[in-house]
C-alpha positions in Angstrom: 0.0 0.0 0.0 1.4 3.5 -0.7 0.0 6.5 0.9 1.4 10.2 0.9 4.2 10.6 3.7 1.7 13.7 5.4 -1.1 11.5 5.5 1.1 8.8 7.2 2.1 11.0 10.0 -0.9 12.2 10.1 -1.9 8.6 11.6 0.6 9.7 14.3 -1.9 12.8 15.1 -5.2 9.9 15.0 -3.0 7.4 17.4 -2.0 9.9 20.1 -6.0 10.7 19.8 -7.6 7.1 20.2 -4.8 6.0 23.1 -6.4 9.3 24.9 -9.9 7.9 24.3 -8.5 4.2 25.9 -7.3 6.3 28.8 -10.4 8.4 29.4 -12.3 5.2 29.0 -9.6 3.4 31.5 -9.9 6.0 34.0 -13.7 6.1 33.4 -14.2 2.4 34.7 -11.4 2.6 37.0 -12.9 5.6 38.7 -12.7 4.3 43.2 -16.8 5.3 43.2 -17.8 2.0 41.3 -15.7 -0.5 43.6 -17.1 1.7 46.2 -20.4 1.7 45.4 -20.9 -2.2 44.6 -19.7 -2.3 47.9 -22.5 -0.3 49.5 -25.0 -1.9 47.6 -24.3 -5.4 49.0 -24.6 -4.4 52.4 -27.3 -2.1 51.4 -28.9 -5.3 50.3 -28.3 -7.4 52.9 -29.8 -5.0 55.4 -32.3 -4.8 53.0 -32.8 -8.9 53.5 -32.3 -8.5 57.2 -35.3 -5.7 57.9 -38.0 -8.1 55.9 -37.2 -10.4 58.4 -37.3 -8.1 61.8 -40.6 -6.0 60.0 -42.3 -10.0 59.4 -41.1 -10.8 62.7 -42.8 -7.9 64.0 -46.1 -8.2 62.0 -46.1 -11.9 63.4 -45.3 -10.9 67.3 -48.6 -8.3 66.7 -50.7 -10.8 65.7 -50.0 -13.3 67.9 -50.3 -10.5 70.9 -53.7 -9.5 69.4 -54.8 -13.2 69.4 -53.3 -13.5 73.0 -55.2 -10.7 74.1 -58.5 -11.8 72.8 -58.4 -15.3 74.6 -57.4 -13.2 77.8 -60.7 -11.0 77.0 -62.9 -14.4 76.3 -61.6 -16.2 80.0 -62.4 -12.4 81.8 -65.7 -12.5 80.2 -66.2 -15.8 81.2 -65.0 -15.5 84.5 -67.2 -12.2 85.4 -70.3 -14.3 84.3 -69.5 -17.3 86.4 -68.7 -14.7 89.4 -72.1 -12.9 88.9 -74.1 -16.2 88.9 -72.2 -17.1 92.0 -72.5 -13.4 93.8 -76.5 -13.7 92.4 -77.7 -16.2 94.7 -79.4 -18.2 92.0 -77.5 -21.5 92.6 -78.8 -23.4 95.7 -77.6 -26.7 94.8 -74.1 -27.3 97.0 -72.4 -29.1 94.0 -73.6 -27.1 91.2 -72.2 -24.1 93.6 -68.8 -26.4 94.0 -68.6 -27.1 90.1 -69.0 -23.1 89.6 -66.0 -22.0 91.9 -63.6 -24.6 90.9 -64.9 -23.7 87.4 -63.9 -19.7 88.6 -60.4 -21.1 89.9 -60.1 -22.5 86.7 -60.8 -19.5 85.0 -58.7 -17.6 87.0 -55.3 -19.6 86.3 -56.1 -19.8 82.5 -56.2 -16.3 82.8 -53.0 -15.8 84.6 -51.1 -18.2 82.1 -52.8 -16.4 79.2 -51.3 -13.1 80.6 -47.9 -14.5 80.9 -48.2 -15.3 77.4 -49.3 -11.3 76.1 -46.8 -10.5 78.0 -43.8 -12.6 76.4 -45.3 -12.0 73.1 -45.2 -8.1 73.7 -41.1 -8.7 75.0 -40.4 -10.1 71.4 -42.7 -7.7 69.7 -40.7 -5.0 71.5 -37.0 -6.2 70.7 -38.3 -7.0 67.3 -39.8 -3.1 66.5 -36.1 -2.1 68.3 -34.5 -4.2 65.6 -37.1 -3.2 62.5 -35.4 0.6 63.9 -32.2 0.3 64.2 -32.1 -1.8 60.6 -34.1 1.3 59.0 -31.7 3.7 60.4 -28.6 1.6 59.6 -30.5 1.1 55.8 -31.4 4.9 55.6 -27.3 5.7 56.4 -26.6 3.1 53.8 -28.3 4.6 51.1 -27.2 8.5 52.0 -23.6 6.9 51.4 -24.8 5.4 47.7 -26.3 8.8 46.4 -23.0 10.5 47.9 -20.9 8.0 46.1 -23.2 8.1 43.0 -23.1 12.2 42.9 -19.4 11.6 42.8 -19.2 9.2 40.8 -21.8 10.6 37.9 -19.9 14.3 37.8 -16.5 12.5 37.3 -17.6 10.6 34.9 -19.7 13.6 33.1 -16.0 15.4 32.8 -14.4 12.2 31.1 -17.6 12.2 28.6 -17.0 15.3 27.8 -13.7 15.0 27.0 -14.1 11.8 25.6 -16.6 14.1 22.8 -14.5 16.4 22.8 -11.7 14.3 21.0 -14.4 12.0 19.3 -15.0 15.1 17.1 -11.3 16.0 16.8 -10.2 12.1 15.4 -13.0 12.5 13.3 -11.6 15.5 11.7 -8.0 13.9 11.7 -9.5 10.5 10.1 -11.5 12.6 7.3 -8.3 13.8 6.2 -6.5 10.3 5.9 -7.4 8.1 2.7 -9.8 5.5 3.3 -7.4 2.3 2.7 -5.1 3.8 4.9 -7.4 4.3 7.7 -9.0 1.1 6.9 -5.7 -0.4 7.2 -4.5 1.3 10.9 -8.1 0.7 12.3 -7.5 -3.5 11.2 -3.8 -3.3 12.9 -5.2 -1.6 15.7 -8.1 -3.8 16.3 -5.4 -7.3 17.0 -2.4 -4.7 18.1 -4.0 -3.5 21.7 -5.0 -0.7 20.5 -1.8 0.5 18.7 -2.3 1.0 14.8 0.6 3.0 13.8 3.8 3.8 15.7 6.7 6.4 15.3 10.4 4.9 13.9 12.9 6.6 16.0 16.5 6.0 15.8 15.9 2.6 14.6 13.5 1.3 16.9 9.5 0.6 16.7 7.6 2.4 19.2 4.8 0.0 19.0 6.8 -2.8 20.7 10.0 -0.8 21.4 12.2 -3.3 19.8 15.2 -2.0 17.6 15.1 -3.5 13.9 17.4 -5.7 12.9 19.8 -4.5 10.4 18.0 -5.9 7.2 14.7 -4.2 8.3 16.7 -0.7 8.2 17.8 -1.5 4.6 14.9 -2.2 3.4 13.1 0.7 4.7 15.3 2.7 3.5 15.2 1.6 -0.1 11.6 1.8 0.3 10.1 4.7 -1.4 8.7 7.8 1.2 5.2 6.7 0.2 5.5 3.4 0.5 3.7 2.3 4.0 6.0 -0.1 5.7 5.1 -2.3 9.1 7.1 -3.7 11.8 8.3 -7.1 11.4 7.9 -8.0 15.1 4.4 -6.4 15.7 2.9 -5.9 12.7 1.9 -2.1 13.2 2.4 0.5 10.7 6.0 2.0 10.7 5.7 5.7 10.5 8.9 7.5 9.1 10.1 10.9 10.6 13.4 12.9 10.6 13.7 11.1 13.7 13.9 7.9 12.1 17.6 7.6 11.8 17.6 6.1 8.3 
C-alpha cells in the first residue's frame, strides 16, 4: 500500500488521539466510586434482606399478641359471668355451687397463664420493633452513602464524557483527512495490536513494541520509497517515518 508521507504522519496525530480515548475510557471504569459503590450496595442489600425479616417478625409478634389478648378478653368474660351467677344467689344446689368455683379457679389460672403469654409476646414484639429501627436507620445511612458516592461518581464521569466528545470530534476530523485504505488499514492493525495502529520509527526502533530493527529491516526501509507504507516485522503495526527515524 502507498499512501502520501503527510497522510502517514498524520496517523501519528489519529494514534495519540484514540490511546487518549482508551485512557479516558480506563480512568472512566477505574474511577474508586464503582468499587465503592458495589460495595455499599451489598450491604445495602443485605440490610435490606435483614429488615423483611425483623418487619415480618414484628407483624407476626402483633398478631400473635392480638390473638393473645382476645383469649385473655374471652376467659375475663367468662370469669365475670361465672362470678355474677355465683355473687347472684341463684345457685342453691351445693355441688352445682362447687362445680361453679372450681370452674372460677379455673378461670382464673387460665387467665394468669394467658397473661404471661401477652406478655412474652409483647417482650419479642418489643426487641423485634427495636430491631425493625435500628435496621431502617442503619438502611437509611446506607443509602445516603450510595447517592454520595453516586453524585461523585456521575460528575466524574460527566468530565471524562466530555472530554471523551470532545476528542471524538477531533479524530473524526483527523480520520477525514487520511485516505480510506489507509485508515482502513491502521483501524484493522489496531483492532489485533491492543489498541496501537501506527507507531513512530525513532532512531531505529519501533515504538509500537520498542524493539530495535534488525539490520536488514533498516535497509529495506530505506530503499523503500517515502510513500511506500512499511510495518514492523515484530508487531505488525504501521512503521511511520520521521526525521527522527535515523535512516
Amino acid at each position: 500500500m502507498n499512501a502520501a508521507p503527510a497522510d502517514q504522519i498524520r496517523l501519528l496525530d489519529l494514534q495519540d488521539l484514540d490511546v487518549r480515548l482508551a485512557q479516558l475510557a480506563h480512568k472512566r471504569a477505574s474511577l474508586p466510586e464503582h468499587a465503592e459503590i458495589e460495595s455499599l450496595t451489598k450491604d445495602l442489600t443485605q440490610l435490606r434482606d435483614l429488615l423483611v425479616a425483623a418487619t415480618t417478625e414484628e407483624s407476626d409478634c402483633a398478631r400473635e399478641q392480638t390473638k393473645a389478648e382476645q383469649d385473655v378478653d374471652q376467659v375475663r368474660q367468662r370469669a365475670a359471668r361465672d362470678q355474677k351467677r355465683l355473687d347472684s344467689g341463684a345457685i342453691s344446689s351445693p355441688k352445682d355451687l362447687e362445680n361453679l368455683q372450681k370452674e372460677i379457679a379455673s378461670l382464673a389460672k387460665r387467665q394468669g397463664d394467658l397473661e404471661d403469654v401477652v406478655l412474652e409476646v409483647m417482650e419479642r414484639r418489643e426487641s423485634a420493633q427495636e430491631r425493625v429501627s435500628e435496621l431502617t436507620e442503619r438502611v437509611g445511612s446506607i443509602q445516603s452513602k450510595i447517592d454520595d458516592a453516586t453524585g461523585r461518581r456521575d460528575a466524574a464521569t460527566g468530565e471524562f464524557d466530555r472530554e471523551a466528545a470532545n476528542v471524538t470530534k477531533e479524530r473524526e476530523v483527523v480520520a477525514g483527512s487520511v485516505p480510506a485504505d489507509l485508515l482502513a488499514l491502521y483501524d484493522k492493525v489496531r483492532a489485533k495490536q491492543g489498541g496501537i495502529g501506527a507507531a513512530k520509527l525513532h532512531q531505529r526502533r519501533c515504538e509500537g513494541c520498542r524493539l530495535e530493527l534488525d539490520i536488514t529491516e533498516v535497509n529495506d526501509i530505506k530503499a523503500a520509497s517515502p510513500d511506500k507504507v512499511v510495518r514492523c516485522e515484530n508487531c505488525s503495526r504501521i512503521l511511520v517515518r520521521t526525521a527522527e527515524s535515523g535512516l
